[in-house]
Biopython code that builds the backbone (N, CA, C, O; Angstrom):
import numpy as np
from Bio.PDB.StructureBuilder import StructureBuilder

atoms = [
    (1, "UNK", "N", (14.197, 6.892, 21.620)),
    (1, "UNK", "CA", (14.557, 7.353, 20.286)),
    (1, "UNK", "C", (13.303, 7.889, 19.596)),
    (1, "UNK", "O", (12.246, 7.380, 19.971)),
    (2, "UNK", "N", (13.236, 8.907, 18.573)),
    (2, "UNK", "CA", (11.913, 9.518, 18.356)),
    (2, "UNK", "C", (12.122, 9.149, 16.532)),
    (2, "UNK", "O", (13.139, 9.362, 15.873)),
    (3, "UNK", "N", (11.013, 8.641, 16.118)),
    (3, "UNK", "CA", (11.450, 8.235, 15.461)),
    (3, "UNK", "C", (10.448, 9.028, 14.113)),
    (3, "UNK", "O", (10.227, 8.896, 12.910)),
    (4, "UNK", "N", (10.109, 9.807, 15.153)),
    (4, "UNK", "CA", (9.515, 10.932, 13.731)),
    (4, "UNK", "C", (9.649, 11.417, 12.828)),
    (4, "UNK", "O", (10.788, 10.999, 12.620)),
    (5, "UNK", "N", (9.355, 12.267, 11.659)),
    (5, "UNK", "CA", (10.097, 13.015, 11.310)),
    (5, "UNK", "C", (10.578, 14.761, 11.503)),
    (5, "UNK", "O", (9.609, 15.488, 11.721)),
    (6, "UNK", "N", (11.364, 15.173, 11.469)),
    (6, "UNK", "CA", (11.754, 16.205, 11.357)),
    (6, "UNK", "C", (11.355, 17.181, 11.253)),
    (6, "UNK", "O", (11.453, 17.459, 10.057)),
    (7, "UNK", "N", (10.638, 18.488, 12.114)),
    (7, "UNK", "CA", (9.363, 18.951, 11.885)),
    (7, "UNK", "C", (9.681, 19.393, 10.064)),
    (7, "UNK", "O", (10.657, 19.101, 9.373)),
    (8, "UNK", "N", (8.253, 20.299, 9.648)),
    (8, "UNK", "CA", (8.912, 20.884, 8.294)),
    (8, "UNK", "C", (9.433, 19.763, 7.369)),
    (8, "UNK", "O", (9.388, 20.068, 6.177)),
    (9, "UNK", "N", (9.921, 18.523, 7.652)),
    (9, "UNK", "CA", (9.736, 17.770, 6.217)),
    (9, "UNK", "C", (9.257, 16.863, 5.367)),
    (9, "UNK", "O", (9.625, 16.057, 4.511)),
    (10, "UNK", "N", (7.853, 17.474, 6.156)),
    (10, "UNK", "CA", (6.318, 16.352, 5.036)),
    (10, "UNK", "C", (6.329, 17.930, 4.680)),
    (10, "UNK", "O", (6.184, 17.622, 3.497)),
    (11, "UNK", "N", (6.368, 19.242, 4.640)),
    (11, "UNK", "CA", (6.092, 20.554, 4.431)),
    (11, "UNK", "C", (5.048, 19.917, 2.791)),
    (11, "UNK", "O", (3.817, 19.943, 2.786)),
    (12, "UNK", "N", (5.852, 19.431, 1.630)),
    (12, "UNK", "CA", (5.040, 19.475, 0.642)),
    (12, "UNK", "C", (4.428, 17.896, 0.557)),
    (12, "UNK", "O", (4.330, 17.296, -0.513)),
    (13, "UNK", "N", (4.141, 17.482, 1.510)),
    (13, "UNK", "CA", (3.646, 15.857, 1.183)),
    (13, "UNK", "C", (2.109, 16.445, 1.374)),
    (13, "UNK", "O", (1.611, 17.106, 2.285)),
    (14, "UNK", "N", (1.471, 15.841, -0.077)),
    (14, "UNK", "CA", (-0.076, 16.498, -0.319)),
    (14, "UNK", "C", (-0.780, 14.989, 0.122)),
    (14, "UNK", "O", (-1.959, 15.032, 0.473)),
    (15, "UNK", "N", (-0.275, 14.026, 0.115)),
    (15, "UNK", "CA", (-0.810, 12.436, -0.277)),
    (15, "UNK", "C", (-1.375, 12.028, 1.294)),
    (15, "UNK", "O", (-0.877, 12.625, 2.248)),
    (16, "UNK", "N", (-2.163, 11.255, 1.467)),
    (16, "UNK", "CA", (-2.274, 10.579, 2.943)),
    (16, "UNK", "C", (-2.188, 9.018, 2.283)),
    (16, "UNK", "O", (-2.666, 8.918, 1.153)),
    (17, "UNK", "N", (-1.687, 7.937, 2.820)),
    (17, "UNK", "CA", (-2.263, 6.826, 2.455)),
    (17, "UNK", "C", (-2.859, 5.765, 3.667)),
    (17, "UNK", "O", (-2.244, 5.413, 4.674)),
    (18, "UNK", "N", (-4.033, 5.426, 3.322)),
    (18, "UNK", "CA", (-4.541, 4.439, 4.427)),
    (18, "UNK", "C", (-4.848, 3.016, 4.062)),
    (18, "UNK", "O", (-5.380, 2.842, 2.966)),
    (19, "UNK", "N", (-4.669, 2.277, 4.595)),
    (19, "UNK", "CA", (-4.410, 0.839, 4.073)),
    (19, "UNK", "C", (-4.671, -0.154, 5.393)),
    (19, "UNK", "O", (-4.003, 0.009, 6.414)),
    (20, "UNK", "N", (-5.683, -1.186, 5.300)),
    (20, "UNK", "CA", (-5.595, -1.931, 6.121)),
    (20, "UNK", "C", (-4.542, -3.206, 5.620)),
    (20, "UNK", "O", (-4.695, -3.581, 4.458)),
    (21, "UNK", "N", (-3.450, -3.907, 6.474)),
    (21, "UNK", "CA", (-2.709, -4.979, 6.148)),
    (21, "UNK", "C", (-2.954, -5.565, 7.192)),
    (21, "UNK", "O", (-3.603, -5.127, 8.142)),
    (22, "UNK", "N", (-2.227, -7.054, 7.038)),
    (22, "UNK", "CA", (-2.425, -8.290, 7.950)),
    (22, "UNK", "C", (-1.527, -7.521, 9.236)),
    (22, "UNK", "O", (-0.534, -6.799, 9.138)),
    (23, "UNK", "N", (-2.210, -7.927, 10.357)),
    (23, "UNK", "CA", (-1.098, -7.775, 11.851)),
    (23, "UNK", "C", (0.441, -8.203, 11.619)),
    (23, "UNK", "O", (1.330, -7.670, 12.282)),
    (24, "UNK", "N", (0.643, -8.931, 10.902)),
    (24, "UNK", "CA", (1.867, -9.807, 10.405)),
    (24, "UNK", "C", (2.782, -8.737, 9.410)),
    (24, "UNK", "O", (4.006, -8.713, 9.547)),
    (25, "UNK", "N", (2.326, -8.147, 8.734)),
    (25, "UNK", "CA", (2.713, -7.343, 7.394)),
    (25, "UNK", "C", (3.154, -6.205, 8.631)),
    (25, "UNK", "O", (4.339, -6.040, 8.920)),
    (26, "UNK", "N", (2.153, -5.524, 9.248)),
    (26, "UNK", "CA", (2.373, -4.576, 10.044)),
    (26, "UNK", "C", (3.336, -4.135, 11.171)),
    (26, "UNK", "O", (3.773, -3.031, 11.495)),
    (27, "UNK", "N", (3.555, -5.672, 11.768)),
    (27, "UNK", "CA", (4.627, -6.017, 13.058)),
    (27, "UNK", "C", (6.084, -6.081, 12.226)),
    (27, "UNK", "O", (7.147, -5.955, 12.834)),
    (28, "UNK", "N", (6.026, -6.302, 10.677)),
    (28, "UNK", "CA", (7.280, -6.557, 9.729)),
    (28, "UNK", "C", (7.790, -5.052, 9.556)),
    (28, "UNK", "O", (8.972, -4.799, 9.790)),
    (29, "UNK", "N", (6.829, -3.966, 9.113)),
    (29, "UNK", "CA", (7.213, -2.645, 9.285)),
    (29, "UNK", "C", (7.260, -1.686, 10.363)),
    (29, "UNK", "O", (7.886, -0.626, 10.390)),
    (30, "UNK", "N", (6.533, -2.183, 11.230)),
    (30, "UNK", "CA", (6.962, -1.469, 12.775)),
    (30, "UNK", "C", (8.484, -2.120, 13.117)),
    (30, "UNK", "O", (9.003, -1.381, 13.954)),
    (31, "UNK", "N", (9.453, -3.323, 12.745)),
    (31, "UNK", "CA", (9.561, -3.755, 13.286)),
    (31, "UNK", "C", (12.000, -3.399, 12.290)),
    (31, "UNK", "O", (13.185, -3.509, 12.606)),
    (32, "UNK", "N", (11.031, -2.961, 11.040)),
    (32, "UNK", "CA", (12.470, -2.442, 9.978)),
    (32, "UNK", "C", (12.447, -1.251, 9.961)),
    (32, "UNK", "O", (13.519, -0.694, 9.721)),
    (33, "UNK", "N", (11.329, -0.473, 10.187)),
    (33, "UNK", "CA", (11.660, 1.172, 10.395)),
    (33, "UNK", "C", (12.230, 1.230, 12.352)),
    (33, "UNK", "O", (12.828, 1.959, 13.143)),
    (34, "UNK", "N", (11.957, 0.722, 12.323)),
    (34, "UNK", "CA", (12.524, 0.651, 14.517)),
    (34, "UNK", "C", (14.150, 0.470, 13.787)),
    (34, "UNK", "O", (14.977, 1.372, 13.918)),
    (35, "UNK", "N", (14.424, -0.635, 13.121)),
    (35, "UNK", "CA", (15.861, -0.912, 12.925)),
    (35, "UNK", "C", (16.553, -0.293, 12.083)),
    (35, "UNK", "O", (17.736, -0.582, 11.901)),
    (36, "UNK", "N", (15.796, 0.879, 11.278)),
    (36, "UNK", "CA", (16.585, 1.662, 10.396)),
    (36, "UNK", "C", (16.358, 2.946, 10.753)),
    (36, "UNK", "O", (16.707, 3.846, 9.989)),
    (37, "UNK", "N", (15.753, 3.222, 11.943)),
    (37, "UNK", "CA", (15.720, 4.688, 12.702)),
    (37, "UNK", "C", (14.765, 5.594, 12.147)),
    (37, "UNK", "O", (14.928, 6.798, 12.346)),
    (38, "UNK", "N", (13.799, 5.190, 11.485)),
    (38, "UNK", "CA", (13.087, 5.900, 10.865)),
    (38, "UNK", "C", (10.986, 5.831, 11.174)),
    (38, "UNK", "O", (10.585, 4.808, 11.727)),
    (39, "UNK", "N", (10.241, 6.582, 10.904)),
    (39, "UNK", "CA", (9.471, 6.828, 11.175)),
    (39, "UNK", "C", (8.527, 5.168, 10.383)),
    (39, "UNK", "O", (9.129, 4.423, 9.610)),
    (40, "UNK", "N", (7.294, 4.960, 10.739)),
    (40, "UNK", "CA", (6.461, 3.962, 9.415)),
    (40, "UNK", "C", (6.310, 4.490, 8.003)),
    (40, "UNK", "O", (6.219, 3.943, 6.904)),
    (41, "UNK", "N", (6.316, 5.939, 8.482)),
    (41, "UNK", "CA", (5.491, 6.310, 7.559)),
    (41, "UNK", "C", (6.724, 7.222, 6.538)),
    (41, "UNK", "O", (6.439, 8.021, 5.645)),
    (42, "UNK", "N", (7.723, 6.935, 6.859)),
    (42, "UNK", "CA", (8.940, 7.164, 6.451)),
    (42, "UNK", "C", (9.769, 6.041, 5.240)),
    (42, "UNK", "O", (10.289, 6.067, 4.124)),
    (43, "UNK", "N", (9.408, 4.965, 6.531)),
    (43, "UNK", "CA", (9.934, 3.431, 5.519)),
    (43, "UNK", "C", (8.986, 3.301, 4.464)),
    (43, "UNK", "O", (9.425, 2.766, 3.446)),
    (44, "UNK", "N", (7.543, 3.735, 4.455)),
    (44, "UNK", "CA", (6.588, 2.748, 3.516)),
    (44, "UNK", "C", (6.836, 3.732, 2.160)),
    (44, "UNK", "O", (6.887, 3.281, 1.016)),
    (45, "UNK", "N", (6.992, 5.278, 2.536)),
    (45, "UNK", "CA", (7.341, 6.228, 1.245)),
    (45, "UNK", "C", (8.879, 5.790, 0.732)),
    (45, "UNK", "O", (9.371, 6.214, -0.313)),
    (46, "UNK", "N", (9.435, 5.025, 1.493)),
    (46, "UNK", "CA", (10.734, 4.769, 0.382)),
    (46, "UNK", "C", (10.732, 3.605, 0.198)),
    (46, "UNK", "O", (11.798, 3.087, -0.138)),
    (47, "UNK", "N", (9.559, 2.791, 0.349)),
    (47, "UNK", "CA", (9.556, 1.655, -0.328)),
    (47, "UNK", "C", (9.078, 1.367, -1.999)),
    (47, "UNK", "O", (9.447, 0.791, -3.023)),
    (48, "UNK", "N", (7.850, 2.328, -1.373)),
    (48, "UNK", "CA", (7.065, 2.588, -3.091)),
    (48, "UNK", "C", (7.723, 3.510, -3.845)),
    (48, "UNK", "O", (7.462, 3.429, -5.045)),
    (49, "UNK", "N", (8.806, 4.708, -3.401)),
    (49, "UNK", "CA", (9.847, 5.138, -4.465)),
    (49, "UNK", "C", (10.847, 3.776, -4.915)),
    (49, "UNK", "O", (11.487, 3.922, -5.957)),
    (50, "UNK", "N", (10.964, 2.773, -4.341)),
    (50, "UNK", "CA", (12.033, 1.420, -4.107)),
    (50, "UNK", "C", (10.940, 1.174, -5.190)),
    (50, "UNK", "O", (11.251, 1.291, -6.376)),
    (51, "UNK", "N", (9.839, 0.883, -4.876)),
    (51, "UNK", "CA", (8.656, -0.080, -5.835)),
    (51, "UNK", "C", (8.750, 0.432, -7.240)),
    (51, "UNK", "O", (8.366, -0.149, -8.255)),
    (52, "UNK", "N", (9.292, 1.555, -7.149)),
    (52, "UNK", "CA", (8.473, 2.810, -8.652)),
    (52, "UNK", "C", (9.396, 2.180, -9.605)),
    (52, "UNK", "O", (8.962, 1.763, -10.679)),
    (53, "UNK", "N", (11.133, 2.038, -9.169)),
    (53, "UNK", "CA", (11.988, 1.641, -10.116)),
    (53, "UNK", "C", (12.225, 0.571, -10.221)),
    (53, "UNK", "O", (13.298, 0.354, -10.784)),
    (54, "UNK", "N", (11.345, -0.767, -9.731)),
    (54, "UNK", "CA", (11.111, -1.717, -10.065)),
    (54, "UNK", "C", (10.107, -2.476, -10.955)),
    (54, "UNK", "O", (9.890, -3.687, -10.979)),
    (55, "UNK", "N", (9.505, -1.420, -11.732)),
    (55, "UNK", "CA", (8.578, -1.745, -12.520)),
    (55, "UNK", "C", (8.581, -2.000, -14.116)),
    (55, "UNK", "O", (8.706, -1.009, -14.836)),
    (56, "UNK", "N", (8.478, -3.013, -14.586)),
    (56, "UNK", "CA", (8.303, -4.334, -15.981)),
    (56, "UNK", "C", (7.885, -2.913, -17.264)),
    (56, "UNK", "O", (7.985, -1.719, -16.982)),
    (57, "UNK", "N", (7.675, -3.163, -17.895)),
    (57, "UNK", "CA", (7.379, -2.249, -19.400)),
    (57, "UNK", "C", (5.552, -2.124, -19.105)),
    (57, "UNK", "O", (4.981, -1.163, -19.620)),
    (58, "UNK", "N", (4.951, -2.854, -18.501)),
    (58, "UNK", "CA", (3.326, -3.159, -18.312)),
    (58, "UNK", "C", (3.265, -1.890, -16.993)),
    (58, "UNK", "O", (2.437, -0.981, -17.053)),
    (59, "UNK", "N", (4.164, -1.997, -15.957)),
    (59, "UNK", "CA", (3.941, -0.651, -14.863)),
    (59, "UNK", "C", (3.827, -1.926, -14.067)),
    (59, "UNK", "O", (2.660, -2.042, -13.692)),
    (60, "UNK", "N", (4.453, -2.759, -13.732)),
    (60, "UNK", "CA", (3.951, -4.322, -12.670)),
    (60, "UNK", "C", (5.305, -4.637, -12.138)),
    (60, "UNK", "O", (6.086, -5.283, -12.838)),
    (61, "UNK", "N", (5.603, -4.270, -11.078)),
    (61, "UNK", "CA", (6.924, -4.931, -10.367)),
    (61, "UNK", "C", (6.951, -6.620, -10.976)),
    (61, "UNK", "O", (6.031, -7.424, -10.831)),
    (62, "UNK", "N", (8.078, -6.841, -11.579)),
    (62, "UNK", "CA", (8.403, -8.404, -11.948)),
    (62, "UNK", "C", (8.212, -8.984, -10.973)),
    (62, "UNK", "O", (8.126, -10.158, -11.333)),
    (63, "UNK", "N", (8.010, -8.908, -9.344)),
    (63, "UNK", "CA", (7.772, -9.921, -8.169)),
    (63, "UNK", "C", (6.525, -10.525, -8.576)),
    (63, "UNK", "O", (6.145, -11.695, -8.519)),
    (64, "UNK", "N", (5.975, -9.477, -8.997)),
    (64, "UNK", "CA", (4.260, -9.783, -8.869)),
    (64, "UNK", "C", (3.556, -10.747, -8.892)),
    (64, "UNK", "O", (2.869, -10.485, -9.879)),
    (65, "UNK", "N", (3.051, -12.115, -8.365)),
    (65, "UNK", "CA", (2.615, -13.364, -9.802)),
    (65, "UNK", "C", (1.221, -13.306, -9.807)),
    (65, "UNK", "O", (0.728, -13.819, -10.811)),
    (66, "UNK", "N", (0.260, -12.744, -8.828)),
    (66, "UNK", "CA", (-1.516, -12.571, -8.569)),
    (66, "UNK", "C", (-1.665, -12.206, -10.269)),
    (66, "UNK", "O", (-0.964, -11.404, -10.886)),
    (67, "UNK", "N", (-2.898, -13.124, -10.875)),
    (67, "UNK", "CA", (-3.077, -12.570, -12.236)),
    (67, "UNK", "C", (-3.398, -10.526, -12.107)),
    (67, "UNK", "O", (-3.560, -9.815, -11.115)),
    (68, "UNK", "N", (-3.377, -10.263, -13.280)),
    (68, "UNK", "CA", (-3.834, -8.371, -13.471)),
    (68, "UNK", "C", (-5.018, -8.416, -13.852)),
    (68, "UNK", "O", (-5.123, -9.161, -14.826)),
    (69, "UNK", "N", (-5.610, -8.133, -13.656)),
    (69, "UNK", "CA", (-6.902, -7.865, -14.076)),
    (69, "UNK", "C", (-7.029, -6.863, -15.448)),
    (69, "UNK", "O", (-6.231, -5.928, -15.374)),
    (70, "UNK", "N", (-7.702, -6.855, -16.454)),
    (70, "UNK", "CA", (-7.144, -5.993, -17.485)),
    (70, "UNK", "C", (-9.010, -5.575, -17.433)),
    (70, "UNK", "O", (-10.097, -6.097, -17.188)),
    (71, "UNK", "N", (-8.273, -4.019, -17.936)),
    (71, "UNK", "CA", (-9.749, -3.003, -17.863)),
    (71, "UNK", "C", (-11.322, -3.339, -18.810)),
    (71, "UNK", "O", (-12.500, -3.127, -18.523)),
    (72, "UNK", "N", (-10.637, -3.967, -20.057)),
    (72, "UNK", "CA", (-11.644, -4.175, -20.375)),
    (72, "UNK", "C", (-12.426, -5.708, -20.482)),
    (72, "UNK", "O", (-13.383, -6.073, -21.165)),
    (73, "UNK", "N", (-11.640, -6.368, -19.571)),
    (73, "UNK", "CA", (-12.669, -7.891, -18.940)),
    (73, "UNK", "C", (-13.701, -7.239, -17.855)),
    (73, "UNK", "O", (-13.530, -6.319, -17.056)),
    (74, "UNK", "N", (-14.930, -8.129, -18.151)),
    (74, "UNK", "CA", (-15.967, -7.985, -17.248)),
    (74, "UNK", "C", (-16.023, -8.604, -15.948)),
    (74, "UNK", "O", (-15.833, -9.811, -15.796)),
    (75, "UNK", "N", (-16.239, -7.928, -15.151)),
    (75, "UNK", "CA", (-16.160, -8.517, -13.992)),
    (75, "UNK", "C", (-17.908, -9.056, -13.416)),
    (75, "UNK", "O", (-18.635, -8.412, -12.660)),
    (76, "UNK", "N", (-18.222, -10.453, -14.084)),
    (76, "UNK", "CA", (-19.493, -11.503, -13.774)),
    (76, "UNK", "C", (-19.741, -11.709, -12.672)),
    (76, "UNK", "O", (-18.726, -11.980, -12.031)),
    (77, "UNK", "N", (-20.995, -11.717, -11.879)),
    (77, "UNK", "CA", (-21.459, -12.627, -10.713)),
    (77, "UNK", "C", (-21.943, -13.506, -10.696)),
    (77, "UNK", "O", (-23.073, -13.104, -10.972)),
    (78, "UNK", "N", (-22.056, -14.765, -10.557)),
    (78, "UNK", "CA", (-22.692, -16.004, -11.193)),
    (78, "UNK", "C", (-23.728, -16.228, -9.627)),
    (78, "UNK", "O", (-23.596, -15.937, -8.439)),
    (79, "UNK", "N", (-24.670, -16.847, -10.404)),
    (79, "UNK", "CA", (-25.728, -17.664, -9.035)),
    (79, "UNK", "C", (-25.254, -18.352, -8.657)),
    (79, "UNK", "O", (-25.751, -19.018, -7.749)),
]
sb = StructureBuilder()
sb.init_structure("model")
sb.init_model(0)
sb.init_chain("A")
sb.init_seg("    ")
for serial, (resi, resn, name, xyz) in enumerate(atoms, 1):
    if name == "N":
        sb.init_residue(resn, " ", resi, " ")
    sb.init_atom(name, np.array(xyz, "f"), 0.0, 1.0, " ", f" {name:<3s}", serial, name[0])
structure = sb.get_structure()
């Protein structure tokens, strides 16, 4: 099964994204784009369109719980 895409339809995709994730994270998306017939790099762009309309009044998917870091706290190095 080829699980590419279609020649001609990245035609206007300007974006690359590179990302190192855990082997674990990675074997999870090799493993739902295999089962939904689709490319990686197919599933991960309709996840973050999935992600876009899941986002709080702040721009923060409600899953989220890692504190945010806000722009104007300093980020200290202590001895």
């Amino acid at each position: 099964m080829d699980r590419r895409r279609s020649r001609g339809s990245a035609v206007n995709a300007t974006s690359t994204v590179f990302a190192k994730v855990h082997p674990e994270a990675n074997r999870i998306a090799d493993e739902v784009a295999i089962r939904v017939g689709v490319s990686k790099a197919a599933l991960v762009e309709a996840l973050l369109y999935h992600l876009g309309n899941e986002l709080d009044a702040d721009g923060v998917p409600a899953w989220w719980t890692d504190p945010i870091p806000h722009p104007e706290e300093l980020t200290l190095e202590t001895a």
